[in-house]
BATOR-831118 format. One record per residue (C-alpha): x, y, z; residue in one letter. Coordinates in steps of 0.001 Angstrom, whole numbers, plus 524288, in hexadecimal, padded with zeros to 5 digits. Layout:
N
XYZa
...
# end
This chain:
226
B831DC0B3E64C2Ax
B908FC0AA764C1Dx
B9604C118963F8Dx
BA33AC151163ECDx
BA6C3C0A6064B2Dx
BA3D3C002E64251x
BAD50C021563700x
BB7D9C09DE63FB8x
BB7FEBFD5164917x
BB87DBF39263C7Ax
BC18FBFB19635BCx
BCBB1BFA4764167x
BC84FBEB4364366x
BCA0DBE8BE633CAx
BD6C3BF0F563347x
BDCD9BF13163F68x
BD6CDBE3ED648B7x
BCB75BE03564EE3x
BD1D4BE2BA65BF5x
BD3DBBF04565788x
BC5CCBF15D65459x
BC15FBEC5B66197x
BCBEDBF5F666808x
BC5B0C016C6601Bx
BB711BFA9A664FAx
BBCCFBFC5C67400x
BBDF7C0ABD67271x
BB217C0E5366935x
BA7F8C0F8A67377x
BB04DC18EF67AECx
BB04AC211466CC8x
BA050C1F3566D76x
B9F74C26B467B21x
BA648C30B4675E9x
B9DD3C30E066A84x
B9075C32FA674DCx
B98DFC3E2367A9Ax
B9CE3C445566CC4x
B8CF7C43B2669DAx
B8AD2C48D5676E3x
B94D4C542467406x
B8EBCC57826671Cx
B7FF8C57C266D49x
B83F9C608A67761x
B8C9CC6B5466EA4x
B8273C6B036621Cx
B7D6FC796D665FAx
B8ADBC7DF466522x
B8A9CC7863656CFx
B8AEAC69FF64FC9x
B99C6C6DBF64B99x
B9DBBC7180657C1x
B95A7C665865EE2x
B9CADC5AF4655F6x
BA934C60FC657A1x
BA86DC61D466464x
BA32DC5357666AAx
BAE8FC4D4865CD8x
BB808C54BF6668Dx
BB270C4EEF6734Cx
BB1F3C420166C57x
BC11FC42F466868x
BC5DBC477C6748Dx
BBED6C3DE967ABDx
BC529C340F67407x
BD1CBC363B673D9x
BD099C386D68366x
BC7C0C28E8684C1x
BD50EC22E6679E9x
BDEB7C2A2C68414x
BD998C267169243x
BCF9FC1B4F69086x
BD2DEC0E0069383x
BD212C047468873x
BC7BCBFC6268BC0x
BB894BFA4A68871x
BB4D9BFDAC6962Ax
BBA1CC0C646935Bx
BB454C0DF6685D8x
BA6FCC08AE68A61x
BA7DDC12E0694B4x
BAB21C1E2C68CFEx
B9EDDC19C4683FBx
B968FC1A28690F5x
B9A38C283E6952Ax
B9A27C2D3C687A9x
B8C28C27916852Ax
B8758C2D8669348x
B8D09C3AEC68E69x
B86B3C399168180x
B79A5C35E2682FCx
B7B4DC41D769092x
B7E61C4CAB68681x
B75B0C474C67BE8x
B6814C430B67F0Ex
B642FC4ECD68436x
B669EC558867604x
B5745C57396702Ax
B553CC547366443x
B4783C59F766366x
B4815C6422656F3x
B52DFC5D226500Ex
B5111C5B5764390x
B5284C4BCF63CC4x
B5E1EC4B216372Ax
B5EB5C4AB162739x
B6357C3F5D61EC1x
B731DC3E3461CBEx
B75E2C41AD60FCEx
B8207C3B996078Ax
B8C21C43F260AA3x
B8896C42CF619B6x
B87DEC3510618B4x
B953BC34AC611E6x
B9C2FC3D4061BC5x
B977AC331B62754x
B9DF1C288161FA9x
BA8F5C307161D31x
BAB00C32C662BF6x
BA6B5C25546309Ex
BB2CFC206D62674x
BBCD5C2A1B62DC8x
BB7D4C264863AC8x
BBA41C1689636EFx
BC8B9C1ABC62F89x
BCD07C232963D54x
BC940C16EE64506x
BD3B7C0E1C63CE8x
BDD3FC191863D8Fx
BDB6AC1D5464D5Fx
BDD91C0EA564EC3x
BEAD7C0E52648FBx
BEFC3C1B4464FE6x
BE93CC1BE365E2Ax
BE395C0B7A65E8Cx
BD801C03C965ECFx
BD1AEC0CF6669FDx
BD32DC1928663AAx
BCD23C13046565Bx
BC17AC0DB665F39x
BBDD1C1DBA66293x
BC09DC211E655CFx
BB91CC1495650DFx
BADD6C1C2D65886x
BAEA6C2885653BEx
BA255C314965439x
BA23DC308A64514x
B95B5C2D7263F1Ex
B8F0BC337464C71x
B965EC409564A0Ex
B9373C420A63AC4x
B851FC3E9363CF7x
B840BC4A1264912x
B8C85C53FA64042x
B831AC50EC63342x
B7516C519F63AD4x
B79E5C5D3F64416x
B7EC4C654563747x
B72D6C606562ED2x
B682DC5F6063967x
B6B5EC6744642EDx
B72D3C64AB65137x
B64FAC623D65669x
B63CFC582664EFDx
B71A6C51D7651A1x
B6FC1C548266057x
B6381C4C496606Bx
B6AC2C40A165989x
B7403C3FD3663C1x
B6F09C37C466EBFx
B6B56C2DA6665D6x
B7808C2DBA65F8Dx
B7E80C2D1366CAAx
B74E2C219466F83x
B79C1C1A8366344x
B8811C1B466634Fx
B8837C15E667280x
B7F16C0BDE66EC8x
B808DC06EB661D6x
B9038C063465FF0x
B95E9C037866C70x
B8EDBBF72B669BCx
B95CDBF43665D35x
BA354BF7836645Ax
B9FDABEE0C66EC6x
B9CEBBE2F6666E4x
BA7BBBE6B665CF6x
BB119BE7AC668EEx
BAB30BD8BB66C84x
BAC8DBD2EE65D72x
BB6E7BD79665563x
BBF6EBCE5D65BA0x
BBA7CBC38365F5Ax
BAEF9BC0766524Ax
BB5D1BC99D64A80x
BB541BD81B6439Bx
BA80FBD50463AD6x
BA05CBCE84642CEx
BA2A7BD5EF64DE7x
B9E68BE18864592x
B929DBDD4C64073x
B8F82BD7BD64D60x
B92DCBE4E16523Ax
B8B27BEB59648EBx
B7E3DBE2D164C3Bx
B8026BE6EB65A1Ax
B816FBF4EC658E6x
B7564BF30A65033x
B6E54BECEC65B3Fx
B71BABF82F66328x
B6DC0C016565AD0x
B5F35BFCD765857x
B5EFCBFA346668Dx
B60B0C08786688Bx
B5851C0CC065D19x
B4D49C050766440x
B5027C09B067101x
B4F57C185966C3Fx
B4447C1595663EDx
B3C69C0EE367042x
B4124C1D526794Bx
B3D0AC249A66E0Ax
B2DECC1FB066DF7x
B2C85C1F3867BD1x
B3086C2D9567BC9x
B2782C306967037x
# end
């Protein structure tokens, strides 16, 4: 589901416009590619360490960035693209990661729980702020920002084991292509022309769709496997 892009997006309709919002929408599923590739970059570079693995992926991710805000037209066309090649690179470097001794991963306890909030809040407050200083498309990345996907990988690799995050991957790759570009699209479509709440919770009921779509897909795969 789509986390952080939900209040980031609202935030910068509520504060700054609607058109704003649907600006930052344009470039968000350009930010989700690079999100497949950051996955991607912390599958491949796990053995070398989780710390060094994240590090490395938030790296590729920001210079990635900064290079699709300086050079990229802005358009829908080149934002859908950049979600296409960074999903093919993605699900390339991660679905070949086993997952056959990890471990499950344990229950988050209060503090975890609280840090994920913590850094889902700073992702939605650097949205607003990249908005005012670099405009609409740079708050759409930031909107986007690997957030929630990165504090989940860091807690289960640390308290599971990188086995354990590895195997978590694909599916998480999977779910950020297919679950939130959805609610960008239709957010994109709404916000201005029924307006900022009903195009989220319309948004919202979509992405949902998606979602159990793709639970029922995998759960199908799964049992014909089995």
């Amino acid at each position: 589901m789509p986390s952080t892009a939900v209040i980031s997006l609202l935030f910068m309709a509520l504060t700054l416009s609607p058109d704003a919002a649907v600006q930052g929408a344009t470039a968000a599923p350009a930010a989700l590619g690079l999100n497949c590739v950051f996955l991607g970059v912390c599958g491949r570079l796990a053995r070398a360490g989780w710390g060094v693995a994240m590090a490395a992926g938030l790296l590729a991710w920001a210079l990635l960035a900064a290079a699709w805000w300086a050079f990229a037209p802005r358009d829908l066309a080149s934002s859908l693209l950049t979600l296409a090649a960074g999903f093919g690179v993605g699900m390339t470097m991660t679905r070949s990661l086993s997952g056959d001794d990890a471990r499950a991963p344990g229950q988050p306890g209060g503090r975890i729980t609280a840090a994920r909030a913590l850094l889902g809040g700073a992702v939605v407050s650097a949205t607003v702020l990249v908005s005012y200083w670099g405009g609409d498309f740079a708050g759409g990345l930031a909107a986007a920002f690997p957030a929630v996907a990165a504090a989940t990988m860091a807690i289960v690799g640390w308290s599971s084991g990188p086995k354990t995050a590895c195997a978590m991957l694909c599916p998480v790759v999977l779910a950020n292509a297919l679950t939130i570009a959805p609610y960008l699209l239709v957010v994109r479509a709404t916000y201005g022309t029924i307006g900022v709440a009903p195009g989220t919770l319309l948004a919202l009921a979509v992405s949902a769709f998606c979602a159990w779509g793709l639970y029922t897909v995998t759960r199908r795969c799964q049992r014909k496997a089995e």
